[in-house]
C-alpha positions as YAML, in Angstrom:
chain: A
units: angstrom
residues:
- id: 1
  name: UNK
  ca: [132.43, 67.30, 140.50]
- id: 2
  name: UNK
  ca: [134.46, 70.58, 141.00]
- id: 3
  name: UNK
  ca: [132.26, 73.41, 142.35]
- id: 4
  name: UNK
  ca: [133.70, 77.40, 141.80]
- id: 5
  name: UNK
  ca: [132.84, 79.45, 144.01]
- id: 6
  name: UNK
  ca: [132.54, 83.10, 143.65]
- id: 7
  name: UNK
  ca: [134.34, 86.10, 145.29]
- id: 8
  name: UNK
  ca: [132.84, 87.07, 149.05]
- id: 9
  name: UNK
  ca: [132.20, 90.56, 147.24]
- id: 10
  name: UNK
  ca: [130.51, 89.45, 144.25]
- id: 11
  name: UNK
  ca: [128.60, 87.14, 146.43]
- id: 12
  name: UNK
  ca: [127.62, 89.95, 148.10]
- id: 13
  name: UNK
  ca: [126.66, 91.97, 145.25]
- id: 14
  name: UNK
  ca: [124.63, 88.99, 144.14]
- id: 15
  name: UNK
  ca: [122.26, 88.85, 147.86]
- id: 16
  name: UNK
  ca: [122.02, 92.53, 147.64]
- id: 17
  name: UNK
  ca: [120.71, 92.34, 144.03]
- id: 18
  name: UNK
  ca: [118.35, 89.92, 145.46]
- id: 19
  name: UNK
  ca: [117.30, 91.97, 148.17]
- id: 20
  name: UNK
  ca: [117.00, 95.14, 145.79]
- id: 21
  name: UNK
  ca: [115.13, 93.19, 143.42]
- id: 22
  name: UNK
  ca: [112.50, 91.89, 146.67]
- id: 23
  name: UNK
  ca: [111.93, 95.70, 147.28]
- id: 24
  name: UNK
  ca: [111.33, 96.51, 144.10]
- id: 25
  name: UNK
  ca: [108.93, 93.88, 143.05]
- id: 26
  name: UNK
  ca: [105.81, 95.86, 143.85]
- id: 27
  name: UNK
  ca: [106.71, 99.00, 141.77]
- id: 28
  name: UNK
  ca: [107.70, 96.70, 138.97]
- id: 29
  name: UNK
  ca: [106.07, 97.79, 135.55]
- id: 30
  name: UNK
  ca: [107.24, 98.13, 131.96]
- id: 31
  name: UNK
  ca: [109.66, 100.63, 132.58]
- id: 32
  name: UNK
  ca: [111.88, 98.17, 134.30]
- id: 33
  name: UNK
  ca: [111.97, 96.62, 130.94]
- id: 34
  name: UNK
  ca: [113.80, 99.03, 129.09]
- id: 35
  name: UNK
  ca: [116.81, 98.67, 130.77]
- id: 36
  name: UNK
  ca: [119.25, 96.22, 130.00]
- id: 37
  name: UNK
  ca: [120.62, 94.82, 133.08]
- id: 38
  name: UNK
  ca: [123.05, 92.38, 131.08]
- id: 39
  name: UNK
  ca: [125.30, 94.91, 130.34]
- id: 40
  name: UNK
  ca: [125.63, 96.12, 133.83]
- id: 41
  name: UNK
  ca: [128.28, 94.59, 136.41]
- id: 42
  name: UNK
  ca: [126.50, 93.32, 139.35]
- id: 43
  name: UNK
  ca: [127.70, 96.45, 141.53]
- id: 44
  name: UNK
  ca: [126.01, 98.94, 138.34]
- id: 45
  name: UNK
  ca: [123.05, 97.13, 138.44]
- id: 46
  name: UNK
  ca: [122.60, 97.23, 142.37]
- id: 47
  name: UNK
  ca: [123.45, 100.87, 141.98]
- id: 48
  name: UNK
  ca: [119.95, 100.97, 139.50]
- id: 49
  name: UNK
  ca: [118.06, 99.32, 141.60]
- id: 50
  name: UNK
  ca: [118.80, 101.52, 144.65]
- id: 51
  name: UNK
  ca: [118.27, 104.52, 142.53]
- id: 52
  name: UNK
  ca: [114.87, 103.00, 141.21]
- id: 53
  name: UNK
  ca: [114.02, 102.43, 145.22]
- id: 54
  name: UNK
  ca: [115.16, 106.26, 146.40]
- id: 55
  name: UNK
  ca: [112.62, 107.20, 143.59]
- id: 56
  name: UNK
  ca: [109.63, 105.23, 144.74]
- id: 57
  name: UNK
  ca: [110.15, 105.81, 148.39]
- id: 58
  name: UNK
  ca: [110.87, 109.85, 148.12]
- id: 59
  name: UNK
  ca: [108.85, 112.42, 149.28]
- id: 60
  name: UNK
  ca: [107.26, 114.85, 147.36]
- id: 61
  name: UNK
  ca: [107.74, 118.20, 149.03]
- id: 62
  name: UNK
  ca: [107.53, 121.84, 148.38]
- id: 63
  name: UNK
  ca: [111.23, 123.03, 147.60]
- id: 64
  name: UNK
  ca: [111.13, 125.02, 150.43]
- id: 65
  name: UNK
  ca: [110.11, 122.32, 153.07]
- id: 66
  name: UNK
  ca: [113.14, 120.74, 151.56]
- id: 67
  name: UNK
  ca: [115.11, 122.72, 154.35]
- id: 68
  name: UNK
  ca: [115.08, 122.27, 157.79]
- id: 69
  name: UNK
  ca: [113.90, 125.04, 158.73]
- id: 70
  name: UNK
  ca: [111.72, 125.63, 156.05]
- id: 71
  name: UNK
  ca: [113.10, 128.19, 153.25]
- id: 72
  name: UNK
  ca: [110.74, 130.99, 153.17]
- id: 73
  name: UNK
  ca: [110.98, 134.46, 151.81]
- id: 74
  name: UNK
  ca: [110.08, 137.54, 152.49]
- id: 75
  name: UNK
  ca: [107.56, 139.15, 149.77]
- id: 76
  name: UNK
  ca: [109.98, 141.50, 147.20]
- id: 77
  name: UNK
  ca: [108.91, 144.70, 147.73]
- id: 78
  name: UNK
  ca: [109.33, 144.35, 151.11]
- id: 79
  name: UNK
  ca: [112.98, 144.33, 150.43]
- id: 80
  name: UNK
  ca: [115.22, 146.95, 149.59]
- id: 81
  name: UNK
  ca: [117.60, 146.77, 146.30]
- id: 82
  name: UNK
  ca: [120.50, 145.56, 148.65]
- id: 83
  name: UNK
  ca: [119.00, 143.50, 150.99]
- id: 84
  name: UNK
  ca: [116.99, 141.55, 147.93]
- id: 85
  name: UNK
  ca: [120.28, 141.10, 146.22]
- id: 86
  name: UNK
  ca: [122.15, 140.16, 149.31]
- id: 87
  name: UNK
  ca: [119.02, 137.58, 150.20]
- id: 88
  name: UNK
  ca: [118.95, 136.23, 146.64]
- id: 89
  name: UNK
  ca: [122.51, 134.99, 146.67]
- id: 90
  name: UNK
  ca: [122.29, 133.73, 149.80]
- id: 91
  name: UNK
  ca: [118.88, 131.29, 148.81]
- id: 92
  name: UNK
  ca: [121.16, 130.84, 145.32]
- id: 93
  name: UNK
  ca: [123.69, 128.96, 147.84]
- id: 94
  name: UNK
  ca: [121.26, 127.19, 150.06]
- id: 95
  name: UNK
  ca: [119.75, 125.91, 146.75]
- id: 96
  name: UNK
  ca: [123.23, 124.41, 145.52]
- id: 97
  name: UNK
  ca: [123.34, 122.83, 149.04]
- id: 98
  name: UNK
  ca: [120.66, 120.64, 148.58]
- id: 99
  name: UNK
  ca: [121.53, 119.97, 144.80]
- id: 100
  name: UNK
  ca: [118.97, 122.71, 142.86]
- id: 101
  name: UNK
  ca: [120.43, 124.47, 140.72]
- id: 102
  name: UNK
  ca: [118.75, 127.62, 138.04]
- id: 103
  name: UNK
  ca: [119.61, 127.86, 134.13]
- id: 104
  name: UNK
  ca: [118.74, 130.59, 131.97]
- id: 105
  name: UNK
  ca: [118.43, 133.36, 134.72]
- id: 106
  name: UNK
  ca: [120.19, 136.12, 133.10]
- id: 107
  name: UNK
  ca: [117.90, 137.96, 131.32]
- id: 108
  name: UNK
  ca: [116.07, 138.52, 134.44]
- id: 109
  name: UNK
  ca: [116.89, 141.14, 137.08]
- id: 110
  name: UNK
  ca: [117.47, 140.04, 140.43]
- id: 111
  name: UNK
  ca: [113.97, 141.06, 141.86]
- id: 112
  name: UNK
  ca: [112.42, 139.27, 138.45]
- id: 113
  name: UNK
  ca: [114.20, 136.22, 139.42]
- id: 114
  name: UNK
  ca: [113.55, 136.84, 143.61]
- id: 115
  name: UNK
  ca: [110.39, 136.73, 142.29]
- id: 116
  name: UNK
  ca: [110.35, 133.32, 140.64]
- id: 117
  name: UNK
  ca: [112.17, 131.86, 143.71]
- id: 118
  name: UNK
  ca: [109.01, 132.91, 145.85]
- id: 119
  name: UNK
  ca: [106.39, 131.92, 143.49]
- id: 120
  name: UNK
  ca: [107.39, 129.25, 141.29]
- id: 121
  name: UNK
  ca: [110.09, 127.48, 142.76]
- id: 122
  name: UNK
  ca: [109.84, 127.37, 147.15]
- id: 123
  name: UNK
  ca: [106.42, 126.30, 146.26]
- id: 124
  name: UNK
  ca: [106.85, 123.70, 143.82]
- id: 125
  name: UNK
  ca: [106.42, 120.07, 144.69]
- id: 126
  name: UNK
  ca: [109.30, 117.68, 143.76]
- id: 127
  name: UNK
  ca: [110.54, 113.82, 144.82]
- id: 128
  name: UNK
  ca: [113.17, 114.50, 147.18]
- id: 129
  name: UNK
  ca: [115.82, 112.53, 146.10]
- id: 130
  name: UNK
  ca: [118.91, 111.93, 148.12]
- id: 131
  name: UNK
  ca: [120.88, 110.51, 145.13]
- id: 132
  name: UNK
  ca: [124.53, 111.77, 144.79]
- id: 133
  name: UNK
  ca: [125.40, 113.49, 141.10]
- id: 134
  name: UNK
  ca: [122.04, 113.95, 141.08]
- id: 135
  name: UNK
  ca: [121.15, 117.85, 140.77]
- id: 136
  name: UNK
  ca: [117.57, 118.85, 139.89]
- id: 137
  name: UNK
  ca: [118.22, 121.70, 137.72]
- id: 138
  name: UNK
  ca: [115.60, 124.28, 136.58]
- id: 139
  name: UNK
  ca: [115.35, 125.90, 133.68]
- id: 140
  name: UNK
  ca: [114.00, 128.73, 133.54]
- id: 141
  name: UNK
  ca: [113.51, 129.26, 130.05]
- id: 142
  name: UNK
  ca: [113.39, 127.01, 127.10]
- id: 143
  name: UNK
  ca: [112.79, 126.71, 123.18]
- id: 144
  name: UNK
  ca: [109.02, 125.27, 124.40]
- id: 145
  name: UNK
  ca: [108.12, 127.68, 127.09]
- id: 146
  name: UNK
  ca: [109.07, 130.97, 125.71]
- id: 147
  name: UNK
  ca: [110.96, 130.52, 122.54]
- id: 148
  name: UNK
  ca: [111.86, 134.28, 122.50]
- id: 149
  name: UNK
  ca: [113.24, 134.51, 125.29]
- id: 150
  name: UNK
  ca: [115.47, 131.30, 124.46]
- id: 151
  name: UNK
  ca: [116.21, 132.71, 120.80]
- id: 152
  name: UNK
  ca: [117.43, 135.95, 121.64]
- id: 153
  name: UNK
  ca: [119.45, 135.36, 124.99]
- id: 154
  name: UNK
  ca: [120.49, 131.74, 124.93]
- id: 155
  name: UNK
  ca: [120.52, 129.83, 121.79]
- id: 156
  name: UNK
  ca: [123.47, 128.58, 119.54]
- id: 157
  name: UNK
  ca: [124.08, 130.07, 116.40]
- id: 158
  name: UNK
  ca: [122.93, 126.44, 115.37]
- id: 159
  name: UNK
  ca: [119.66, 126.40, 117.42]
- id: 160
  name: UNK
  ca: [118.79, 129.34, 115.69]
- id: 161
  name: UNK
  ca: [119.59, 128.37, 112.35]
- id: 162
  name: UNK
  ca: [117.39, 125.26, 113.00]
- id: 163
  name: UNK
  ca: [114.97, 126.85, 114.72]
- id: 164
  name: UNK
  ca: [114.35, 129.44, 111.90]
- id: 165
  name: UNK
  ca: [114.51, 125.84, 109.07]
- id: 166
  name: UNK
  ca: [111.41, 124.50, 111.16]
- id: 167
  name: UNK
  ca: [109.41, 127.31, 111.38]
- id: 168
  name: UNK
  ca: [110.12, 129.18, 108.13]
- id: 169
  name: UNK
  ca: [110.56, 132.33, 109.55]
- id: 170
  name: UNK
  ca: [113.87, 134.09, 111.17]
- id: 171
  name: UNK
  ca: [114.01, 134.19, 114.90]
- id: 172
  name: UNK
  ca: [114.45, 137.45, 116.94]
- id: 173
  name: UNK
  ca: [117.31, 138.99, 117.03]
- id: 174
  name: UNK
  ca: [120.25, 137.90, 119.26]
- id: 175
  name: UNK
  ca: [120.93, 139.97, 122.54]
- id: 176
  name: UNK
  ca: [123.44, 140.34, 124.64]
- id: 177
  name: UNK
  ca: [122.59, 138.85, 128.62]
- id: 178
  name: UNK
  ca: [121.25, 141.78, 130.69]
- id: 179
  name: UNK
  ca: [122.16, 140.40, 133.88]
- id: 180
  name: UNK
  ca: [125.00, 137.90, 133.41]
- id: 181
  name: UNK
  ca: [125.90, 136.01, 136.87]
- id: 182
  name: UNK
  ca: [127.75, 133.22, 137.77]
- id: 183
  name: UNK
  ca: [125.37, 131.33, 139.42]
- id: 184
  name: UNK
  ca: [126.13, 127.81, 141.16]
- id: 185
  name: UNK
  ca: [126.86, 124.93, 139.13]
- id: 186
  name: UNK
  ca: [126.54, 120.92, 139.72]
- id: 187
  name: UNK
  ca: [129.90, 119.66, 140.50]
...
């Protein structure tokens, strides 16, 4: 009888994926099921699994207590133009630094979108995820929330066109970004 015996890595792999898949067992549901592990490598599937756990085991935290210290701003009109603009970049940054990123900003002056930061966004509550390549990016406009808004600053030619084919009417009028930025970007 001629046993083979594996790599050391893949070995490895293999008592890690059993480990992972220990952890795991009590958050196991139906989801699980629509993944096909069988056309993962051992080392992709581990990967899964350890995504699967960072989910389950992150926090859910305002964005703002994301930051040690907390990110907290100062009420808008409190600040002056400069100072708003200067403090807006600078919470722009920190954002990128902890992987959040904003879409769809320029239609929106920077004390509009100051004031979005302060309202919608330090305060929301989100799973912390340390996950590389894994940027929680907020949009802030869509063709659901405010299909205006989308229409005229940020949709294709083609989103228009079917846009206008579902809804049997034309959309409003393309227009040119008020406020166009180069914001941070996931790598």
């Amino acid at each position: 009888m001629h046993e083979t015996s594996l790599p050391e890595s893949e070995v490895d792999q293999l008592l890690h994926n059993a480990r992972l898949r220990d952890q795991l067992e009590p958050f196991i549901d139906e989801s699980i099921a629509l993944v096909d592990v069988t056309e993962m490598s051992t080392s992709e599937e581990n990967q899964f699994l350890e995504s699967m756990l960072n989910w389950e085991y992150a926090p859910v935290l305002p964005i703002g207590q994301w930051f040690e210290p907390e990110l907290s701003l100062p009420q808008p009109e409190t600040l002056s133009n400069r100072d708003l603009s200067k403090m807006l970049w600078d919470t722009l940054e920190r954002l990128a630094e902890q992987n959040i990123y904003l879409q769809y900003a320029d239609h929106l002056s920077d004390r509009e979108l100051f004031c979005v930061l302060v309202r919608d966004i330090l305060t929301a509550t989100e799973k912390k995820l340390d996950i590389p390549n894994n940027p929680l990016v907020w949009r802030l406009v869509d063709n659901e929330s405010d299909p205006d808004t989308w229409l005229a600053y940020y949709a294709t030619d083609e989103q228009r066109y079917l846009w206008q084919l579902e809804h049997g009417q034309a959309p409003p009028a393309s227009k040119p970004l008020k406020y166009p930025r180069q914001m941070p970007r996931p790598a």
